[in-house]
N, C-alpha and C positions, 0 to 999 in steps of 0.2 A: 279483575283478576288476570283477565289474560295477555292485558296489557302491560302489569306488572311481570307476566312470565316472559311476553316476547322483551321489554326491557331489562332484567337479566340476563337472557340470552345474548343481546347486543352489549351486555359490558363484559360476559367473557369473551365475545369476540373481539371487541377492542384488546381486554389485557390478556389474553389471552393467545389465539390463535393467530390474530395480524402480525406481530411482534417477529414469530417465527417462520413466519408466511414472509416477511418482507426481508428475516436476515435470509432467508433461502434466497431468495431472486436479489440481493447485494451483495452475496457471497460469488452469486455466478452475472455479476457487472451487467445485470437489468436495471438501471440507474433510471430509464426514460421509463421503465413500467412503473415502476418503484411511485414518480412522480407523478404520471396519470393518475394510477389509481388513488392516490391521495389526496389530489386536485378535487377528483371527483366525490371523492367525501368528507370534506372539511371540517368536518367536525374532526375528525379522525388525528387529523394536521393538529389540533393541538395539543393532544397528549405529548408529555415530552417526550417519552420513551421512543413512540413513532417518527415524531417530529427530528429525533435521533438519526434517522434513515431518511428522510426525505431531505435532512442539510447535507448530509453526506452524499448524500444520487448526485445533488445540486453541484459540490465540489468537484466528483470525479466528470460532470463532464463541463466544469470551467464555468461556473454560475458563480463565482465568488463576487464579486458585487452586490449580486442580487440575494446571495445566500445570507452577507452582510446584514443589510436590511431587515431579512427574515428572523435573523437570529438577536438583532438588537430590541427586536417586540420581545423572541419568546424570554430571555434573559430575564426583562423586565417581567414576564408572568410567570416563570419558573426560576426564582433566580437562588434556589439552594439545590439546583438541580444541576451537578459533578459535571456532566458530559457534556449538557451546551454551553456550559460557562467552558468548558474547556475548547470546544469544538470554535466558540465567538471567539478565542483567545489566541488562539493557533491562525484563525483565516485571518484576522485583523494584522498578524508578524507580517504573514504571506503576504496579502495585500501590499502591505506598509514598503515592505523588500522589493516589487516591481512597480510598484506605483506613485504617484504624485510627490514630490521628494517635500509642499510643502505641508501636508496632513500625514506624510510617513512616521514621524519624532511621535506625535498624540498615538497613531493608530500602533504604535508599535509599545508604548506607555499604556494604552489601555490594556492591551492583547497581553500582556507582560501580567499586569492586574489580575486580568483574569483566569490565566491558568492557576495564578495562586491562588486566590478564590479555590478553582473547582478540587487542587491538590487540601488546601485546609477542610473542604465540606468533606472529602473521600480519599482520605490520603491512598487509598488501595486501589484507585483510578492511577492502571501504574501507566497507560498513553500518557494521560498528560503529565504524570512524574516526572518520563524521560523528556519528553518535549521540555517542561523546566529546567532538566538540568542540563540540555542540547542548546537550550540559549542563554543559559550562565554561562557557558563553556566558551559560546564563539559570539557572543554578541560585543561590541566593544561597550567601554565602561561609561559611556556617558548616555548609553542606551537601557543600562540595566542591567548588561553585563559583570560577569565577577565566577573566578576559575574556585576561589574561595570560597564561592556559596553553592557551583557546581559539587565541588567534593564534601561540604555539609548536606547539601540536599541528596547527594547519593547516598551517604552514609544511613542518612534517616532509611531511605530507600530498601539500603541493604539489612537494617533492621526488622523491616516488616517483611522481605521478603528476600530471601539471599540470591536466587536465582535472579531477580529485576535490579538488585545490585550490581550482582556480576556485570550485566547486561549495560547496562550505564556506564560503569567504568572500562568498560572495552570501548562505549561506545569516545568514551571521553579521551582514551588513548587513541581511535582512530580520529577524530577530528584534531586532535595534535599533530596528527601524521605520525605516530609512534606505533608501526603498524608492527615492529619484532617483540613489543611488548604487548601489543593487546593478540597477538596471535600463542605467546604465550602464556597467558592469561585463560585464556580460552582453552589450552591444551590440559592446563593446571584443571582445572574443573571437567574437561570429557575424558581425564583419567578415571573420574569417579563416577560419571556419568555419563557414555559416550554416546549414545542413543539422543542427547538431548535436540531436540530441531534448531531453538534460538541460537544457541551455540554453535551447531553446526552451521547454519545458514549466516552468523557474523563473520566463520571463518571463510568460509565460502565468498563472501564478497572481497573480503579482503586479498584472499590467493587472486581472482579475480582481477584486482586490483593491480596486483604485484606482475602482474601478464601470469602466470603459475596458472596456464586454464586446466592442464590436465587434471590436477590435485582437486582444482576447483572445482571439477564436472565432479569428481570425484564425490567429494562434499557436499555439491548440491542435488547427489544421487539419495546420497543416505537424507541428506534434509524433507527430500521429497516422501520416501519411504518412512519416514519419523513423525511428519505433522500430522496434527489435529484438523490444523485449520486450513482451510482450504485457500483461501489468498495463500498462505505460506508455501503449499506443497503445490499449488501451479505456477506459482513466481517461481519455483526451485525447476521443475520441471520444465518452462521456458529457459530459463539459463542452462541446463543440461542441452537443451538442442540448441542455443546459440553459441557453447562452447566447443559444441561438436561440428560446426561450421568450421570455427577458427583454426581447430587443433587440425581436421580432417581424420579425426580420429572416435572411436565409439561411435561411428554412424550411423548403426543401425539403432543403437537406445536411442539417437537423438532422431530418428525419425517414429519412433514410437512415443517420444516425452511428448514433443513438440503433436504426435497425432492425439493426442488424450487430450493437450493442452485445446487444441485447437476444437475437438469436441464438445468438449468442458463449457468454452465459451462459445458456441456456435450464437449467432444471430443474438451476439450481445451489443454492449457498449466497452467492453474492454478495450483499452487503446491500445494494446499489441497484438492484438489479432490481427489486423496485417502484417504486425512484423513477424510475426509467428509461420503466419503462413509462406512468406517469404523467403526465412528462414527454411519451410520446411522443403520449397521447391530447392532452394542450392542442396540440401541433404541428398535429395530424390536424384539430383544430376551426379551428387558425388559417389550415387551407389548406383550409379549405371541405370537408374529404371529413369530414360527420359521420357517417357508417354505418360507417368505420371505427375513428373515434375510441368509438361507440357499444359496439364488438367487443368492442375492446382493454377499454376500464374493465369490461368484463363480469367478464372475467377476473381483474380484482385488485377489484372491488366490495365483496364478501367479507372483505377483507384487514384488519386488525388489525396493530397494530405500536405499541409504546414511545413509537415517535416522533411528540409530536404536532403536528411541521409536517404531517408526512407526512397524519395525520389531517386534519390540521384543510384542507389543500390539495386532500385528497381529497374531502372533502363540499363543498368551493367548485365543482370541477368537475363533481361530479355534477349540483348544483343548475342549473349553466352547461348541462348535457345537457339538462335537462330543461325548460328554457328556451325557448320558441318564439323563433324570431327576430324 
C-alpha cells in the first residue's frame, strides 16, 4: 500500500509539478539546468510533454544534430504527439538550410511532412501553423513551396483563430517586403485592440526595420508593458535598451529595460546577455555615470564569443572607457 501511495505521488510529479517547474527555468534560458536534471532522471526524458523541454534546452544552445537524433526515436514513440512532430520538423528545414547541400532536399521533404502531421493532429498548435505557412511563403517551389497554399493555410488559420490569422498575414506581407501594408494591417486591428502585444511587437520590428527606432522604442515599450509571456516582454525590453543606444534618446528607460533585462536572466544561458550588458555599459557612458559603466564592462571584459559584432563592439567601448574626456 505504501508503495502504491509513494507511486502516485511520483506520477503527479511527473505530470504535474516537472512540467511547470521546467517551463519556469525555460522561460528564464536555464537550458543547461533544464538538461542535467533530465539527464539525471531518465525515465523522466520520455514523457513527451517534458521531452518538450529538454529538445528545446537542446536547440537554444545549438545541439541540433544531436537534438536531431533525439527526436527521430521520440517521433517514433510519440508519434501523434503535435509538438515533437512539429518541433522534428522545424530543426530538420533548419538543418537542411545550413547544412550538407546533399541530405538538405530529403531533410527539408521530411521536416516539410512533419509540421503537416503535427498541424493535422492539432490544428490549434498555432507555432507550427505559422512555421507552415512561413515556408509556403518563401520556400521555393520545388522544395514545397507555394504562395497559394501559404494563403489557404492562413485562411484555415484565420478561421480557428482571427487573431493567429491576423498574425500570418502580416507575417506574409513582411516576408514579401511589403512592410506599408502589413504595417497597415496591423494598425487596422490595434484600432480595435491596441493593447494587443503580438501586434504590437510585429510593428515593432518592423519600424525597426524601417531605421524608425524612435516609434520603435516606442512600441516595444507598450509590447513590454502588454505581454503575458515572458520571452515576449524581455525580448521587447532588450530592444527598448538597444534602441535607446542608437537614437541617444530615452536613456534613462533603456537603462532601466536593459537593467531588469539583465536581472531577469542573471547567470543564464541566454545569448544576449552579453549583449545586453554591453549594451547597457554604452547607456551608463551616455548618461554620464562612467564608474558604473566602468563596473559593468569589468564583468564581461573577459568575454569571448563567435560573434564578431559583438567583439569587435566590445573593443570600440573599451577604448571609449579608456578615453579621457
Amino acid at each position: 500500500m505504501k508503495m502504491a501511495f509513494l507511486g502516485l505521488l511520483f506520477s503527479f510529479s511527473v505530470f504535474g509539478l516537472e512540467p511547470e517547474q521546467l517551463n519556469g527555468w525555460f522561460d528564464q534560458a536555464q537550458y543547461r539546468k533544464i538538461l542535467t536534471e533530465l539527464d539525471q532522471q531518465p525515465l523522466l526524458k520520455q514523457q513527451p510533454d517534458l521531452a518538450v523541454f529538454y529538445v528545446q534546452a537542446m536547440f537554444n544552445l545549438r545541439q541540433r544534430e544531436e537534438a536531431n537524433t533525439l527526436l527521430n526515436q521520440l517521433i517514433v514513440d510519440h508519434p501523434q504527439h503535435s509538438e515533437l512532430l512539429y518541433l522534428a520538423g522545424i530543426n530538420k528545414i533548419i538543418l537542411a538550410s545550413g547544412g550538407n547541400i546533399f541530405n538538405a532536399r530529403q531533410r527539408t521533404s521530411d521536416g516539410l511532412q512533419l509540421i503537416v502531421q503535427a498541424v493535422t493532429i492539432d490544428p490549434h498548435n498555432y507555432p507550427a501553423q505559422q512555421a507552415l505557412i512561413s515556408f509556403y511563403q518563401t520556400a521555393p517551389a520545388a522544395a514545397g513551396g507555394s504562395k497559394e497554399l501559404a494563403a489557404e493555410q492562413a485562411a484555415i488559420l484565420a478561421a480557428l483563430d482571427p487573431l493567429q490569422g491576423t498574425l500570418a498575414q502580416v507575417q506574409m506581407l513582411i516576408l514579401d517586403e511589403r512592410f506599408s501594408e502589413a504595417v497597415a494591417l496591423i494598425d487596422k486591428h490595434l484600432a480595435t485592440t491596441p493593447n494587443q502585444p503580438d501586434l504590437l511587437a510585429s510593428k515593432a520590428s518592423i519600424l525597426a526595420r524601417q531605421d524608425a527606432y524612435l516609434v520603435a522604442q516606442q512600441m516595444y515599450s507598450k509590447t513590454a508593458e502588454f505581454s503575458v509571456k515572458p520571452s515576449q516582454r524581455y525580448s521587447a525590453l532588450y530592444q527598448v535598451g538597444r534602441l535607446a543606444v542608437l537614437t541617444k534618446n530615452n536613456v534613462l528607460e533603456g537603462i532601466t529595460a536593459l537593467s531588469e533585462y539583465i536581472g531577469y536572466y542573471k547567470d543564464s544561458d541566454q545569448s544576449r546577455l552579453n549583449w545586453a550588458k554591453l549594451r547597457l555599459v554604452q547607456l551608463f557612458m551616455l548618461s554620464g555615470s562612467e564608474a558604473r559603466a566602468e563596473l559593468l564592462f569589468a564583468d564581461i571584459a573577459n568575454t569571448t564569443s563567435a560573434d564578431e559584432d559583438f567583439m569587435n563592439l566590445k573593443d570600440q567601448v573599451k577604448l571609449q572607457l579608456a578615453t579621457p574626456l
